[in-house]
C-alpha positions in Angstrom: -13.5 -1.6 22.8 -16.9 -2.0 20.6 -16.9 -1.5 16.9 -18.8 2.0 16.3 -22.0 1.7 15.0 -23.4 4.0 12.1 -25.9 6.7 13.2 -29.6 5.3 13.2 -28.6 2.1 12.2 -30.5 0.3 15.3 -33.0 3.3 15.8 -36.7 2.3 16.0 -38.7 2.3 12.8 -41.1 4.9 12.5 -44.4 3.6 10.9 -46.4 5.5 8.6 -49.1 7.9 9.0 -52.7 7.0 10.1 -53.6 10.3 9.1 -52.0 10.8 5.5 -53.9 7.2 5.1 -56.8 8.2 6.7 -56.7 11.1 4.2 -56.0 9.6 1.2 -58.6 6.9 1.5 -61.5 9.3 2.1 -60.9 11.1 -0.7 -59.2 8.5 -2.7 -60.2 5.8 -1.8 -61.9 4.4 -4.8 -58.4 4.4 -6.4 -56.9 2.9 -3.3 -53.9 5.5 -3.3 -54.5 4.8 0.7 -53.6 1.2 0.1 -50.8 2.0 -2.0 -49.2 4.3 0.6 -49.3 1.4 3.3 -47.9 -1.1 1.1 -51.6 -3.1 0.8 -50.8 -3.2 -3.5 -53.5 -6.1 -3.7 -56.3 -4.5 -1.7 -55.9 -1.0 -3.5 -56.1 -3.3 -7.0 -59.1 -4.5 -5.6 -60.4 -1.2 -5.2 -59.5 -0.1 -8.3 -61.5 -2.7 -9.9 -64.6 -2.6 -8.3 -64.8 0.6 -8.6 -64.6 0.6 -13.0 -67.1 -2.6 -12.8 -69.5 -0.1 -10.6 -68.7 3.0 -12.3 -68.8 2.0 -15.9 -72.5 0.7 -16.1 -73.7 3.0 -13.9 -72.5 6.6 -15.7 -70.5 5.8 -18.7 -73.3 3.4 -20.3 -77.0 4.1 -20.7 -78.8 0.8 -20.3 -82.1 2.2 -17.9 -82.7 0.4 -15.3 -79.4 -1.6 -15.0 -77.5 1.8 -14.2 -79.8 2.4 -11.7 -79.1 -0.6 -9.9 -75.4 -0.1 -10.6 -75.8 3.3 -9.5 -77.3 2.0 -6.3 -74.8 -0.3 -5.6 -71.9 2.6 -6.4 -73.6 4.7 -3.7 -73.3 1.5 -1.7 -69.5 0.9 -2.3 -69.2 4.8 -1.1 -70.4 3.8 1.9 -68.3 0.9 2.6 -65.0 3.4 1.4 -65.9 6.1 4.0 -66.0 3.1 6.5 -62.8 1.8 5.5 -61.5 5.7 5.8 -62.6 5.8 9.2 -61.0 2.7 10.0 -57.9 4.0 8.7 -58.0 7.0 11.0 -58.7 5.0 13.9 -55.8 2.2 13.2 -58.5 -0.3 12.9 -58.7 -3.5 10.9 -55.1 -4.0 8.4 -54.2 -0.7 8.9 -52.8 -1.3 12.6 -49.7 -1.7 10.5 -48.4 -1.0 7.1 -47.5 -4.0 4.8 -44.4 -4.4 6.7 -45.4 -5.2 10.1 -44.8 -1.5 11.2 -47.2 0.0 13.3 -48.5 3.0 12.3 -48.9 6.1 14.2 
């Protein structure tokens, strides 16, 4: 006779969310709380960053025409954010899987 085996113990992983990632990414994504939900730590730092390097010249200091290139290139980074958002929703690109190899669903 076999050795019970504990309840769940060889049940399938579930993965994470697409949409919770999906979610938190378009409306968080320049802190990368998206990333950080899926495990991606590095890629959400990333985000992090580039978003204070844009952010700062563009609305905390006055310098003229600087901030309005750093302003431009913050509307820019918006754009790539909503991309990576809708990449998120549609499992596309890293986040076919979480930072553990688990699919998500």
């Amino acid at each position: 006779m076999s050795a019970p085996q504990q309840p769940g113990y060889n049940a399938p992983v579930q993965g994470k969310s697409r949409m919770v990632a999906g979610l938190l990414n378009l409306f968080l994504g320049g802190f990368g709380i998206g990333d950080f939900y899926l495990g991606y730590t590095q890629y959400a730092i990333y985000k992090i960053v580039i978003s204070l390097v844009l952010v700062v010249p563009a609305v905390v200091l006055d310098l003229g025409f600087i901030s309005t290139i750093f302003s431009l290139l913050y509307y820019a980074w918006g754009v790539v954010l909503l991309v990576v958002a809708i990449m998120t929703f549609l499992g596309k690109w890293i986040y076919e899987k979480d930072a553990n190899g688990v699919p998500t669903v």
